[in-house]
C-alpha positions as CSV (number, residue, x, y, z in Angstrom):
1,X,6.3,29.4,-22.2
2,X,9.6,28.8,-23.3
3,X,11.4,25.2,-23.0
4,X,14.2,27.0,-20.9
5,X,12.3,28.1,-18.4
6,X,12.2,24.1,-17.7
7,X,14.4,23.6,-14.5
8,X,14.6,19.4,-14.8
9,X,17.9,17.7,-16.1
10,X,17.6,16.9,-20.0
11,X,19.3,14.0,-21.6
12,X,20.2,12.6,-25.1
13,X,19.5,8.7,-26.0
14,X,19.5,7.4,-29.6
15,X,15.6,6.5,-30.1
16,X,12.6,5.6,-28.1
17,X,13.4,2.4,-27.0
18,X,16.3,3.3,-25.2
19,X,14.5,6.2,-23.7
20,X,12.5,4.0,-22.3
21,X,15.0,1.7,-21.2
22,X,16.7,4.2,-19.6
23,X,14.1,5.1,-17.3
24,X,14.4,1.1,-16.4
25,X,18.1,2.0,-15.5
26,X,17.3,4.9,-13.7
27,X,14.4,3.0,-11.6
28,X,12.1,5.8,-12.2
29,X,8.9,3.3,-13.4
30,X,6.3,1.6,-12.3
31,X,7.4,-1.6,-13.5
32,X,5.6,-0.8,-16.9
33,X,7.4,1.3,-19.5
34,X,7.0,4.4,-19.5
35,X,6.2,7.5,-22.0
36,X,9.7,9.5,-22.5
37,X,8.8,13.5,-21.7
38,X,10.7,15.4,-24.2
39,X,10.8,19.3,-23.2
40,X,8.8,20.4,-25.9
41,X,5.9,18.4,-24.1
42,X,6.3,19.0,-20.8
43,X,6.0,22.6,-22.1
44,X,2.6,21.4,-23.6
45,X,1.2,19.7,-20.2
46,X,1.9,23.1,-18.1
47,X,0.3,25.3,-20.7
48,X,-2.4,23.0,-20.6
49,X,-2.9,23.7,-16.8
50,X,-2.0,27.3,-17.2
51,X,1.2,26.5,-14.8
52,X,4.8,27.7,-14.2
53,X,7.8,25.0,-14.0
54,X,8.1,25.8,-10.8
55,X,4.5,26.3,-9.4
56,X,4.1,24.5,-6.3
57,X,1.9,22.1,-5.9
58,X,1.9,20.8,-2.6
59,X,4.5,19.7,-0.2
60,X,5.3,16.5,2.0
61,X,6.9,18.7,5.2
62,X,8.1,15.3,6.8
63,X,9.8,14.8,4.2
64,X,11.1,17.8,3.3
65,X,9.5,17.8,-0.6
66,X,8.2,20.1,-2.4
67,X,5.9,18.6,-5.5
68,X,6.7,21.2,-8.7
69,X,4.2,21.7,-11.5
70,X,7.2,20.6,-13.9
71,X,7.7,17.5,-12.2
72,X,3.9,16.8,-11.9
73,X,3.6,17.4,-15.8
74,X,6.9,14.9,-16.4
75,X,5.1,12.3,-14.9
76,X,2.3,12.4,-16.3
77,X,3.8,12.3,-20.0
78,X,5.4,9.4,-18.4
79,X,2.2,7.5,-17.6
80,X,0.9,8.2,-20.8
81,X,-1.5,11.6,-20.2
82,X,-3.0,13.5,-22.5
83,X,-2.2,17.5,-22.3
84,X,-5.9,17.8,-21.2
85,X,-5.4,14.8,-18.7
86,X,-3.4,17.8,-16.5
87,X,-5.6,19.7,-14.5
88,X,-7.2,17.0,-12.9
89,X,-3.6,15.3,-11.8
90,X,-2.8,19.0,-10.7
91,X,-5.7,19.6,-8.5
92,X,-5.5,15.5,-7.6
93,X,-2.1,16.3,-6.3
94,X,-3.2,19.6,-4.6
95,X,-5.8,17.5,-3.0
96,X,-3.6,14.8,-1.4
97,X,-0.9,17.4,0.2
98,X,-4.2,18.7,2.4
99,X,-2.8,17.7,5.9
100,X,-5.9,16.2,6.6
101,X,-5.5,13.6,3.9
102,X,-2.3,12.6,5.6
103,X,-0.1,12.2,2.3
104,X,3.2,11.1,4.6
105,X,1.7,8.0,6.5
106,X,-1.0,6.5,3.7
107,X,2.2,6.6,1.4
108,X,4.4,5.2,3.9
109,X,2.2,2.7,6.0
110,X,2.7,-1.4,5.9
111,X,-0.7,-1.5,4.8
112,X,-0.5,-0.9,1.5
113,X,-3.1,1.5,0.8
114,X,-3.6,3.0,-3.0
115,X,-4.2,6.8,-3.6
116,X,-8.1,6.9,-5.5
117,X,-8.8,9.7,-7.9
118,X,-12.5,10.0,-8.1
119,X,-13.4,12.4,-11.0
120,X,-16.8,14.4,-10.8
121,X,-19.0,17.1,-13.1
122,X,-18.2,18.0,-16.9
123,X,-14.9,16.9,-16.8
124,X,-15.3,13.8,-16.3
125,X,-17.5,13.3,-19.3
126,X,-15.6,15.4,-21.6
127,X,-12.2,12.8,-20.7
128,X,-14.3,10.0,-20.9
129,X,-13.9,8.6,-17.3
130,X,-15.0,5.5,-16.7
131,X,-17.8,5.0,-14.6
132,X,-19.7,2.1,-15.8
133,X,-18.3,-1.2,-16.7
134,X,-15.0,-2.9,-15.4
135,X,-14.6,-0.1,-13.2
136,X,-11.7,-0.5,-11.4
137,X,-10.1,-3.0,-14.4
138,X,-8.7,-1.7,-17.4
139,X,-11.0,0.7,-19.3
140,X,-10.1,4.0,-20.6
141,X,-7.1,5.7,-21.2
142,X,-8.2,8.8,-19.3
143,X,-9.0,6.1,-15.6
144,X,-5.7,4.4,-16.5
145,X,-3.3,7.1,-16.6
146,X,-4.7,9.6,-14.7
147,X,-4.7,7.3,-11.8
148,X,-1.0,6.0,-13.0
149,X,0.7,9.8,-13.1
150,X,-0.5,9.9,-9.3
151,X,1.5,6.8,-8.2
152,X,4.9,7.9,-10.3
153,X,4.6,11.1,-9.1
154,X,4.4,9.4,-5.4
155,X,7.1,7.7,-6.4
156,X,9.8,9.8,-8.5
157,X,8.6,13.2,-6.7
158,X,7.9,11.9,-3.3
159,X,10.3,9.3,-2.6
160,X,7.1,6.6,-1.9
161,X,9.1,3.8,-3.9
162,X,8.6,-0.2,-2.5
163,X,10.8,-0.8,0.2
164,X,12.2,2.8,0.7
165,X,9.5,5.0,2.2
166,X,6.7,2.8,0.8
167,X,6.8,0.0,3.1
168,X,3.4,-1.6,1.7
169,X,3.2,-5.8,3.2
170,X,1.3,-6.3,0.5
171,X,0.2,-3.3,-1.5
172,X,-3.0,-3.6,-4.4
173,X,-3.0,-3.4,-8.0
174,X,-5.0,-0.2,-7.0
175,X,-1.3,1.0,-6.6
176,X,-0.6,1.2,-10.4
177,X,-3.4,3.4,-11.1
178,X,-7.1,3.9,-8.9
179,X,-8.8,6.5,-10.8
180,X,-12.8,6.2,-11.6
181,X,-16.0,8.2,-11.9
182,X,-19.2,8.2,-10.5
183,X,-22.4,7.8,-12.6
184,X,-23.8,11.2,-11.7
185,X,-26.3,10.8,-14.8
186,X,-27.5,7.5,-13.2
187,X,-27.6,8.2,-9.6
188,X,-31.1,9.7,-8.2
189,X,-29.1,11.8,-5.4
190,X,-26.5,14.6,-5.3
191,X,-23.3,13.2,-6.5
192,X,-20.4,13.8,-4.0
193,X,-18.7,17.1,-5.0
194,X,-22.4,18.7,-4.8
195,X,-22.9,17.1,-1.1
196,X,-19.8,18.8,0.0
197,X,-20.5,22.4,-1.3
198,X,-19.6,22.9,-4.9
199,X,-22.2,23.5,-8.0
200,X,-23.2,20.7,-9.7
201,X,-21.5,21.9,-13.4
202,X,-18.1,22.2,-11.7
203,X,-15.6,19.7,-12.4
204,X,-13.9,18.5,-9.3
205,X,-11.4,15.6,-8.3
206,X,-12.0,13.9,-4.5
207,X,-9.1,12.0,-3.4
208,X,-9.3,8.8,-1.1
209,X,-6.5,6.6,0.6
210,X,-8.1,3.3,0.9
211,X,-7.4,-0.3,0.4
212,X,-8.3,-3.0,-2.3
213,X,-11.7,-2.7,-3.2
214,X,-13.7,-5.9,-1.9
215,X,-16.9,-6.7,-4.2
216,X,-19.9,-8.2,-2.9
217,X,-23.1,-9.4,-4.7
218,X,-26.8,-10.2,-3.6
219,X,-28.9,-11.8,-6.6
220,X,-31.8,-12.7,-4.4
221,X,-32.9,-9.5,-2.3
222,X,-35.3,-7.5,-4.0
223,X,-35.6,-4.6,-1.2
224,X,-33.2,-1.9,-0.2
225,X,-33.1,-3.3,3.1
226,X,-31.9,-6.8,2.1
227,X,-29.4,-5.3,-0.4
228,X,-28.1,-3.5,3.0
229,X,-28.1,-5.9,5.0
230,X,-25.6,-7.4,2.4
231,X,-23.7,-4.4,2.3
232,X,-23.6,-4.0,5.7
233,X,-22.5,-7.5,6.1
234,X,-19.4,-6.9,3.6
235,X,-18.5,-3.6,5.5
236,X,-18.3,-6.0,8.7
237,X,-16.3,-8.4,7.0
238,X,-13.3,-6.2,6.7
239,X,-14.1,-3.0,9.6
240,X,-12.7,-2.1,12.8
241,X,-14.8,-0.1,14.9
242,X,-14.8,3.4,14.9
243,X,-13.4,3.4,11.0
244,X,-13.0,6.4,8.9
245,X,-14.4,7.0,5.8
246,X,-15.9,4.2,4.3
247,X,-16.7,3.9,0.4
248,X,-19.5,1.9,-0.6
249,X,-20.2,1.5,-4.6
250,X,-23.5,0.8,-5.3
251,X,-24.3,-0.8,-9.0
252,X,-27.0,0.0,-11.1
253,X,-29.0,-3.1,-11.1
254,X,-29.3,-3.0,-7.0
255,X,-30.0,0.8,-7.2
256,X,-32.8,0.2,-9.3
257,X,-35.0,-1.6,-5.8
258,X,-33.4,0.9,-3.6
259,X,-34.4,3.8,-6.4
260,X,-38.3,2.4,-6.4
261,X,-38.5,2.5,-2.7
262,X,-37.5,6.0,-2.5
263,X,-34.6,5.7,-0.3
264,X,-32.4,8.7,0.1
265,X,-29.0,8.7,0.3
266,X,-29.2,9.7,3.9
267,X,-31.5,6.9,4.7
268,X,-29.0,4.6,2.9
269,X,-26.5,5.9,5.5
270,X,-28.4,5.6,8.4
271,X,-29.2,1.8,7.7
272,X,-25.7,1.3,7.1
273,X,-24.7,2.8,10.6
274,X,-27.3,1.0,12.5
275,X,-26.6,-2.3,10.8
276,X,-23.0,-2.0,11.2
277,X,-23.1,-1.7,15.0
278,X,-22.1,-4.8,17.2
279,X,-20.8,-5.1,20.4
280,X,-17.2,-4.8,22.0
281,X,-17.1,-8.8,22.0
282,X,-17.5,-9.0,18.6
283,X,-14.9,-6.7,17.4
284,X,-12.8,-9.0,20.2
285,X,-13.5,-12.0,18.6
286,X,-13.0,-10.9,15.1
287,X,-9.7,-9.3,15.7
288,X,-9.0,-11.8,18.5
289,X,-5.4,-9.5,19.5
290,X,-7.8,-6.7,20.4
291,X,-8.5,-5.9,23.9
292,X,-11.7,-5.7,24.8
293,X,-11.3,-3.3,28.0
294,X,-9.5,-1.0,25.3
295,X,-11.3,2.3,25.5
296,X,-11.7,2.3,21.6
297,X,-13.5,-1.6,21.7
298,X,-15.8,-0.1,24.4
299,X,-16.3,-3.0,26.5
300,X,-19.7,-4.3,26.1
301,X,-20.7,-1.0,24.5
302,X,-22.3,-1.1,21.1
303,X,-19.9,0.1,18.2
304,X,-20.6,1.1,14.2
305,X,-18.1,0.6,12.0
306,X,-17.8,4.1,11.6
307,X,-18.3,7.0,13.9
308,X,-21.1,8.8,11.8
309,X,-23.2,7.6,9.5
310,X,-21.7,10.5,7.2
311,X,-18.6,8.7,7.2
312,X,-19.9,6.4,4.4
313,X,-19.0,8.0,1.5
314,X,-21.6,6.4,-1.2
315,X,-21.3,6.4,-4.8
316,X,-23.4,4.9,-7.8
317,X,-20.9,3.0,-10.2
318,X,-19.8,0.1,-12.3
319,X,-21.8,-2.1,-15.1
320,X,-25.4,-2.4,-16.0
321,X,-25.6,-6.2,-15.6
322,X,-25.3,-8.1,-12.0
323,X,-26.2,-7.2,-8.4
324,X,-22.9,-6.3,-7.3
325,X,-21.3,-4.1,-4.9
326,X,-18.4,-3.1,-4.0
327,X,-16.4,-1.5,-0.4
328,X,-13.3,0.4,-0.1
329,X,-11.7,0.7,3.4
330,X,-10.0,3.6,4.3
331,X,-6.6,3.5,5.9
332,X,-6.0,3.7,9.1
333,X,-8.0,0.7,10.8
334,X,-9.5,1.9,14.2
335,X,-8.1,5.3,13.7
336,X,-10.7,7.4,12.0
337,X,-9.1,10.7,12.0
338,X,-6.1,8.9,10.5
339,X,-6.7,10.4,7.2
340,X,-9.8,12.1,5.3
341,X,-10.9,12.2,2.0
342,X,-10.3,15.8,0.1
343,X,-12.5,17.3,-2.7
344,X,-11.2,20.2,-4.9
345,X,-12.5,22.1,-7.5
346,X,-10.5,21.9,-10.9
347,X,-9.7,25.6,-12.0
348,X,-11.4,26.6,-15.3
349,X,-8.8,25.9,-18.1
């Protein structure tokens, strides 16, 4: 693939530094420096994905964008990819311009939500996701800029930039890069590309607009249902009734008792659901400017935090030491159809 088949605007600077500087200028970072993508590697990144410059990706109709493979592979040089990093931002991106994810409002919305990249099958061992310790801190180069390409593309491609068409109160550090794996060789049950259709040796990406993680811990149950019960009790913590999909991290050393009971991953959901559910008057009293005659508090009716117990979306992840979990809420609040997570197979390279 020649370099001139590149459609993007080239420029000349004097040496790296002032690349990278220029990029300040530009206000096309992060806030971090960035890689500069000289044409000769973008070329690289494409052929790496088997994609054309001007392959689309996915578009943003609202906003009247159209997300180029070219552009895709510029900002992933940028964020400091590897060539082989490419497929799984491609199909990442693909994933996230699903209507159903809702791309437009978890980009746009005040509440700050970050765009997770969970990585599954070979892939994710052959680029050396992290799936274990400091899972969500910084780890590997692979979790860090993988996860990093997705928010510059959101914001160079896609317009998303603080205080433009991002209008995040608060945002997360999730926002600089929220990319992780799960521990498929760990976990007794199907990992989560498997559960939704695909073959267990295919590599997939499943995308998920959620907020800050919130960890919790229990270092005295020694039963699945007390380690629940505390799970249940962080979900609560942060819910609204009727949420979409919620992501509940489960460490090793608490899957270990719920492992040696036997519990399923089903039965794990179901506990969740029941223990979740609470009447209209407490969802009133935690979110005190709530209604309680509102049709979607349901008076004295009993509510979950979600609407099905499929809606918790559970994964086994993070270190080897400590009875720690960990909850990620999705965007949206009450609104569980206000955007759903997407899993996509990553084409064979």
């Amino acid at each position: 693939m020649p370099s001139s088949s590149l459609s993007s605007q080239t420029y000349q600077v004097p040496d790296t530094v002032e690349a990278i500087e220029f990029y300040y200028e530009k206000g096309l970072t992060d806030g971090l420096p960035v890689v500069p993508p000289t044409p000769d590697r973008v070329v690289e990144f494409l052929q790496a994905a088997k994609k054309q410059p001007g392959d689309v990706l996915g578009t943003i109709p609202t906003r009247k964008r159209e997300i180029t493979a070219e552009k895709v592979a510029i900002n992933a040089i940028m964020a400091g990819c590897l060539p082989e990093y490419m497929p799984v931002v491609a199909t990442a991106i693909e994933a996230m311009c699903q209507d159903q994810f809702n791309l437009h409002g978890t980009s746009a919305s005040t509440a700050g939500t970050g765009h997770m990249v969970i990585v599954h099958g070979p892939i994710a061992r052959e680029l050396d996701i992290n799936c274990a310790n400091n899972l969500f801190g910084p780890t590997k180069r692979s979790n860090a800029t993988i996860g990093r390409a997705i928010r510059l593309i959101l914001m160079n491609v896609c317009g998303s930039v603080p205080g433009v068409l991002d209008k995040s109160t608060f945002g997360h550090p999730g926002k600089y890069s929220y990319c992780i794996a799960e521990n498929e060789e760990l976990s007794p049950w199907e990992p989560l590309h498997v559960e939704r259709g695909l073959s267990l040796e295919t590599s997939a990406v499943t995308v998920l607009a959620g907020n800050a993680p919130l960890q919790g811990d229990d270092h005295v149950s020694h039963t699945a249902e007390g380690i629940l019960t505390s799970i249940a009790n962080g979900i609560l913590a942060q819910a609204y009734p009727n949420c979409g999909e919620f992501m509940v991290l489960i460490s090793p050393e608490l899957l270990g008792h719920i492992r040696d009971e036997g519990w399923s991953k089903k039965d794990v959901r179901n506990f969740l659901f029941e223990a979740t559910k609470r009447p209209g008057p407490f969802w009133n009293r935690r979110l005190a400017s709530w209604d309680p005659n509102d049709p979607q508090m349901g008076g004295e009716d009993i509510t979950a935090a979600v609407t099905s117990p499929d809606d918790f979306m559970i994964l086994v992840a993070g270190g080897s030491a400590g009875g720690f979990f960990c909850t990620v809420m999705p965007w949206g609040g009450g609104r569980g159809s206000a955007t759903k997570s997407v899993t996509l197979a990553i084409p064979n390279i």
